[in-house]
Backbone as CSV, one residue per row, in Angstrom:
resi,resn,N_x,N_y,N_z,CA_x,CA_y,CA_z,C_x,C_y,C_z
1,UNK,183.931,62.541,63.376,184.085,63.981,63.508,183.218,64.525,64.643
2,UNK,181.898,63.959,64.764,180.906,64.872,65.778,181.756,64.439,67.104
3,UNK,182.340,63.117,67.182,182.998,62.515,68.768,184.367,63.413,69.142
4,UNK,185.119,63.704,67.835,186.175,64.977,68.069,185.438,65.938,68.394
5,UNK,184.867,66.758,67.695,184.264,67.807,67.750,183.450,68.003,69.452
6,UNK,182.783,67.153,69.800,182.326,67.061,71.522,183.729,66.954,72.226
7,UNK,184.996,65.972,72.131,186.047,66.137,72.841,186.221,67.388,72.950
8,UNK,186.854,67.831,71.876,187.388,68.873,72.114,186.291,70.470,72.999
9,UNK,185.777,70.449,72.756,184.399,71.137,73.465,184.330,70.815,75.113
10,UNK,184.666,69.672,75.674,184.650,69.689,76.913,186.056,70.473,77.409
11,UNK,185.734,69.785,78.941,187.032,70.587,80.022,186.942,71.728,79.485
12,UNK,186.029,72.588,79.396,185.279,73.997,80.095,186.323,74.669,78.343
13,UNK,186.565,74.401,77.019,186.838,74.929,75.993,185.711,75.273,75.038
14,UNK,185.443,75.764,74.480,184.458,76.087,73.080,185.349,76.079,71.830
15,UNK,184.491,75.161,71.026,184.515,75.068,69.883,183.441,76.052,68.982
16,UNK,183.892,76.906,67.965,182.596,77.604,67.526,182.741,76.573,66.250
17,UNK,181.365,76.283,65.717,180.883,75.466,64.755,180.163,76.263,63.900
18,UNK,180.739,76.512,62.587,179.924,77.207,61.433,179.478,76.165,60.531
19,UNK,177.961,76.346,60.451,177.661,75.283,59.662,175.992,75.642,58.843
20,UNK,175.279,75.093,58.210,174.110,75.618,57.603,173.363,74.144,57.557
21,UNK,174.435,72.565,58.138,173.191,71.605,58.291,173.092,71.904,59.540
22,UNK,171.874,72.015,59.969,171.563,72.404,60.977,171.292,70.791,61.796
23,UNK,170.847,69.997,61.228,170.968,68.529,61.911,171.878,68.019,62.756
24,UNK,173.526,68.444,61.574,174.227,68.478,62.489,174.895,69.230,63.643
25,UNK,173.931,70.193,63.332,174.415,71.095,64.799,173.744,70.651,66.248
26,UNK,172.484,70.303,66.143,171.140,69.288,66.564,172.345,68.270,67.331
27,UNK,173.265,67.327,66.580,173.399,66.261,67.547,174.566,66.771,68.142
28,UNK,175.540,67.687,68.056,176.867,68.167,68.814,176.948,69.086,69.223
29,UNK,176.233,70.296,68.883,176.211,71.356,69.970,175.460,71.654,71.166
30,UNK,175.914,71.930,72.400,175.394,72.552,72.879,174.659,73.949,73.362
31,UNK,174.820,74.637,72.523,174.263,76.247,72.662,174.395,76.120,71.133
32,UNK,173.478,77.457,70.670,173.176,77.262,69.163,173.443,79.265,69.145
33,UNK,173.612,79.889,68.347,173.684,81.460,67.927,173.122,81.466,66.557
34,UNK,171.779,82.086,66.281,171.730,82.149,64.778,171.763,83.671,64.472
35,UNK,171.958,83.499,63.312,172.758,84.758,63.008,171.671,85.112,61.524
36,UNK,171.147,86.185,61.495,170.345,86.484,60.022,170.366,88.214,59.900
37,UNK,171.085,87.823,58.390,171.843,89.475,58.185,172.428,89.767,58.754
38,UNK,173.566,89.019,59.530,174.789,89.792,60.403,174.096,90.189,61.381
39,UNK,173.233,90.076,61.717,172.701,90.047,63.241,172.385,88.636,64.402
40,UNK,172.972,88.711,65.427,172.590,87.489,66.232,171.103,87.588,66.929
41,UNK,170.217,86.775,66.097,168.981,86.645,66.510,168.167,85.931,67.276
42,UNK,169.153,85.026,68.089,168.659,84.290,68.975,170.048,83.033,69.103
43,UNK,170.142,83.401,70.890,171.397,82.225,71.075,171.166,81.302,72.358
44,UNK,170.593,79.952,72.839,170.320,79.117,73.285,170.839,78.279,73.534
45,UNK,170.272,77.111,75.102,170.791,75.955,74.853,169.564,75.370,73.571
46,UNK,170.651,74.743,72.944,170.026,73.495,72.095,168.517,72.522,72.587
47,UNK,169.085,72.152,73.913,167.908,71.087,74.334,166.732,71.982,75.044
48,UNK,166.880,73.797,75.586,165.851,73.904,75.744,165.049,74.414,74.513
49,UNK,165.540,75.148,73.508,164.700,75.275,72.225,164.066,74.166,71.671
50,UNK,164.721,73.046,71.610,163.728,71.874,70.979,162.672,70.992,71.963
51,UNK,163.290,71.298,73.500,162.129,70.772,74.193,160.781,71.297,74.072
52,UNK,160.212,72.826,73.390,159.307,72.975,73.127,158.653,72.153,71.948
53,UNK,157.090,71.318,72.023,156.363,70.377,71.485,155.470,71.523,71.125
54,UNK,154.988,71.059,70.075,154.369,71.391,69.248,153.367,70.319,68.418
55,UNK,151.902,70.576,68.141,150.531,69.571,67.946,150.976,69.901,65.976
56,UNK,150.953,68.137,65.778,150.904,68.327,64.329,149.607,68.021,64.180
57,UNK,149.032,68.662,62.840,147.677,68.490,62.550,147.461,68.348,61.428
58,UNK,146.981,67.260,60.431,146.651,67.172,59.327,144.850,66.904,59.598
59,UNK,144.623,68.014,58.546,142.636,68.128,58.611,142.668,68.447,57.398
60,UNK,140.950,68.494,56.787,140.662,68.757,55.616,139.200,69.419,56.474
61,UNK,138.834,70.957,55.832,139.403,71.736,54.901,140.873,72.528,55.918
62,UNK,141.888,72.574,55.230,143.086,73.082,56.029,142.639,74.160,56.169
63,UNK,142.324,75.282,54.969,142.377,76.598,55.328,141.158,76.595,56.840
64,UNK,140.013,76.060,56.864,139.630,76.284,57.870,140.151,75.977,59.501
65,UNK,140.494,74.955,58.783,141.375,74.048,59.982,142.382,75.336,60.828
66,UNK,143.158,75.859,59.701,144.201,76.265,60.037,143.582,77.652,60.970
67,UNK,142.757,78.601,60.426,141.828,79.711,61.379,141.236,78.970,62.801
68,UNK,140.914,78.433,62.961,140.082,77.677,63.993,141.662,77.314,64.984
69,UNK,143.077,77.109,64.374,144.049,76.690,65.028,144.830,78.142,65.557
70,UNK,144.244,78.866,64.898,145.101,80.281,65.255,144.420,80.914,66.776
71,UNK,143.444,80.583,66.921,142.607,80.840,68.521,143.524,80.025,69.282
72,UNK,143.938,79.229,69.109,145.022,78.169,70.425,146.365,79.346,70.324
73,UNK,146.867,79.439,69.139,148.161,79.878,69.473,149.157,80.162,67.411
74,UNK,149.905,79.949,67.888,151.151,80.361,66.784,150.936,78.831,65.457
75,UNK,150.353,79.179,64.723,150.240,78.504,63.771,151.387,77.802,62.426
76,UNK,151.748,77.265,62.300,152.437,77.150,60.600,152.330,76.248,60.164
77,UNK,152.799,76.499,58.884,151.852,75.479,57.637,153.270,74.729,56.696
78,UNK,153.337,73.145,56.999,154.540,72.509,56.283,153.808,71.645,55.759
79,UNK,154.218,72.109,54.468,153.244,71.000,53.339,151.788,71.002,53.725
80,UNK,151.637,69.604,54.029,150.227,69.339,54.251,149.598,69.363,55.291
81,UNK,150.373,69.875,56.432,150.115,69.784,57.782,150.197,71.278,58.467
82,UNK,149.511,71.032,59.442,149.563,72.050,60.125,150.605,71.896,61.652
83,UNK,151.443,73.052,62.197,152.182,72.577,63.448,151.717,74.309,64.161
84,UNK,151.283,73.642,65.578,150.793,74.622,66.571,151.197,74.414,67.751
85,UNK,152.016,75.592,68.288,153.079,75.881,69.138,151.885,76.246,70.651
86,UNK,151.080,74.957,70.992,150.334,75.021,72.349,150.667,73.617,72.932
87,UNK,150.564,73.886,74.397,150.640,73.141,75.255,149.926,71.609,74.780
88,UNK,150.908,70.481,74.359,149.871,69.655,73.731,148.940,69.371,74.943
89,UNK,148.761,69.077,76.161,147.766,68.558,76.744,146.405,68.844,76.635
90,UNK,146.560,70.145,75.360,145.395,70.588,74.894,144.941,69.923,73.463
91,UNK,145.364,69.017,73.114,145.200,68.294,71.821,143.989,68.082,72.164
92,UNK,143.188,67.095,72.850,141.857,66.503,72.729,140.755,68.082,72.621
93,UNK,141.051,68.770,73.194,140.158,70.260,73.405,140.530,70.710,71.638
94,UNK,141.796,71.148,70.989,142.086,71.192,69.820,141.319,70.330,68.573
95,UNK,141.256,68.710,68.806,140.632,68.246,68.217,138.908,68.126,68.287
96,UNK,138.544,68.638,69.250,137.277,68.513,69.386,136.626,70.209,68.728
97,UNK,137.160,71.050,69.047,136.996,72.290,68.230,137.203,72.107,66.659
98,UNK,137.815,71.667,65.832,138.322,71.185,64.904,137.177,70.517,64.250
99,UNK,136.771,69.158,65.376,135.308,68.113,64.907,134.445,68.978,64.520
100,UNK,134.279,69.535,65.773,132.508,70.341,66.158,132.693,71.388,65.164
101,UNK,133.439,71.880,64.279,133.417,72.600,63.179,133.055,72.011,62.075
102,UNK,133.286,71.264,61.816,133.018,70.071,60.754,134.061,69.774,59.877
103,UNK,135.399,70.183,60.670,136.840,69.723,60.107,137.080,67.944,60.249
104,UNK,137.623,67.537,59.136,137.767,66.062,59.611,139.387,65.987,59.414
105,UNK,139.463,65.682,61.105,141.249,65.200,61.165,141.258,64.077,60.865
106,UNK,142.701,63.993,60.428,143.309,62.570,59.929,144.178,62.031,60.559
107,UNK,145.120,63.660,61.601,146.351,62.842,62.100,146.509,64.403,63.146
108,UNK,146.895,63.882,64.427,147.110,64.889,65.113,148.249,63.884,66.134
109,UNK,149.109,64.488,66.635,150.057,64.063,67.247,151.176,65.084,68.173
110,UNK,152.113,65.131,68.846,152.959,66.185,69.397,154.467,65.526,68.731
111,UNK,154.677,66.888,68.851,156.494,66.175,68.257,157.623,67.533,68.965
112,UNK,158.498,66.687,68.727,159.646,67.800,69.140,159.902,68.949,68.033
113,UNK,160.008,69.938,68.335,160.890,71.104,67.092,161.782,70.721,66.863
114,UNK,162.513,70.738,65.229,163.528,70.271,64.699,164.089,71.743,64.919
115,UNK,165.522,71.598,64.880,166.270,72.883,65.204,166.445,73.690,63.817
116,UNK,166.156,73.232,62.903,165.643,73.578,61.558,164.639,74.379,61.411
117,UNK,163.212,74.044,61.850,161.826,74.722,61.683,162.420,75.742,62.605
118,UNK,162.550,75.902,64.050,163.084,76.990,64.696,163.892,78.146,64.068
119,UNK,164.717,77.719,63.497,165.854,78.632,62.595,165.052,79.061,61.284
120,UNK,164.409,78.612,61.011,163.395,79.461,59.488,162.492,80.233,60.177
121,UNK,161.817,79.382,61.576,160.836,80.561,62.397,161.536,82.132,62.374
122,UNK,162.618,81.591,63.234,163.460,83.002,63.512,163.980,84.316,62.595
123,UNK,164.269,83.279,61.354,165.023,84.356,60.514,163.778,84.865,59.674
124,UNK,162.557,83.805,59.565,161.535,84.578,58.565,161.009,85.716,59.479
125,UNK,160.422,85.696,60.709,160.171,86.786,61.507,160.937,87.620,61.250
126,UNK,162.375,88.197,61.698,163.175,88.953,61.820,162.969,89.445,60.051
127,UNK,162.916,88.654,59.231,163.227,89.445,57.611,162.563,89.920,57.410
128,UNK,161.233,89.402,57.952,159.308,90.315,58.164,159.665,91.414,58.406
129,UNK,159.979,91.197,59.506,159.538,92.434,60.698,160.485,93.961,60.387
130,UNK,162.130,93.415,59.481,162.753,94.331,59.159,162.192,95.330,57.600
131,UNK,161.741,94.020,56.910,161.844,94.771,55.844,160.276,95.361,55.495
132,UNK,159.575,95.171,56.601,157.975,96.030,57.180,158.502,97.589,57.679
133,UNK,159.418,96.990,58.552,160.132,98.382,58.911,160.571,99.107,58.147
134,UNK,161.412,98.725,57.148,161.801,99.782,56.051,161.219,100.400,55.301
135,UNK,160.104,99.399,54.862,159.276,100.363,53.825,158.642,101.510,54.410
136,UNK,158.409,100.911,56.223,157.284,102.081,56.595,158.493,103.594,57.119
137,UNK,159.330,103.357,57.086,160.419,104.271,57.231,160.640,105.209,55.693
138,UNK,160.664,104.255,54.684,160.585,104.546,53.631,159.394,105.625,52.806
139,UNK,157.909,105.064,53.855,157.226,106.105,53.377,156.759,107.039,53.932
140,UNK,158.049,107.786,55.027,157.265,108.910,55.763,158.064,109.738,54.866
């Protein structure tokens, strides 16, 4: 199906693909539209949204870990790890702030964004940011 699905998509046609595994949107699409609440909240190529890397970080104590990670940049928290949306070439500077705190890492590494974490980024912001808005609309 994904090898139909790319046929037919070339020689300059679009295929629109409705779907909610997002994995498989990951290996056959090229441009992605997400859509949260009937609004289009962000529409891309595929390979440049996931070319952004991102530093995974597993430390103990996290909660500190995780404050000390919010000075680099955009923080979030999956399971047991921490993922921070900075330039990894800053990992060794990251981990050494981290040490000299008296955080002890266990595992720090760079990885690609799954087109998954992106799409929960997006729609949890946007559900934030709307339904912040309403209430404060709500209480004038």
């Amino acid at each position: 199906m994904r090898r139909l699905i790319r046929e037919l998509g070339s020689g300059g046609r679009t295929v629109l693909l409705s779907t909610h595994l997002l994995g498989e949107v990951q290996q056959i699409c090229d441009r992605v539209g997400i859509i949260n609440a009937g609004r289009m909240v962000a529409e891309h190529n595929v390979e440049e949204l996931r070319r952004e890397q991102e530093l995974v970080v597993r430390a103990a104590p996290k909660d500190q870990a995780k404050t000390l990670l919010a000075g680099f940049g955009t923080v979030h928290q999956y399971d047991d790890t921490l993922r921070l949306q900075v330039d990894p070439r800053r990992a060794a500077e990251v981990n050494r702030t981290l040490v000299e705190a008296g955080v002890e890492v266990s595992e720090l590494h760079t990885t690609e964004r799954a087109l998954e974490d992106i799409f929960f980024e997006l729609t949890t912001e946007l559900t934030t940011e709307l339904s912040t808005g309403e209430e404060q609309s709500g209480a004038r």
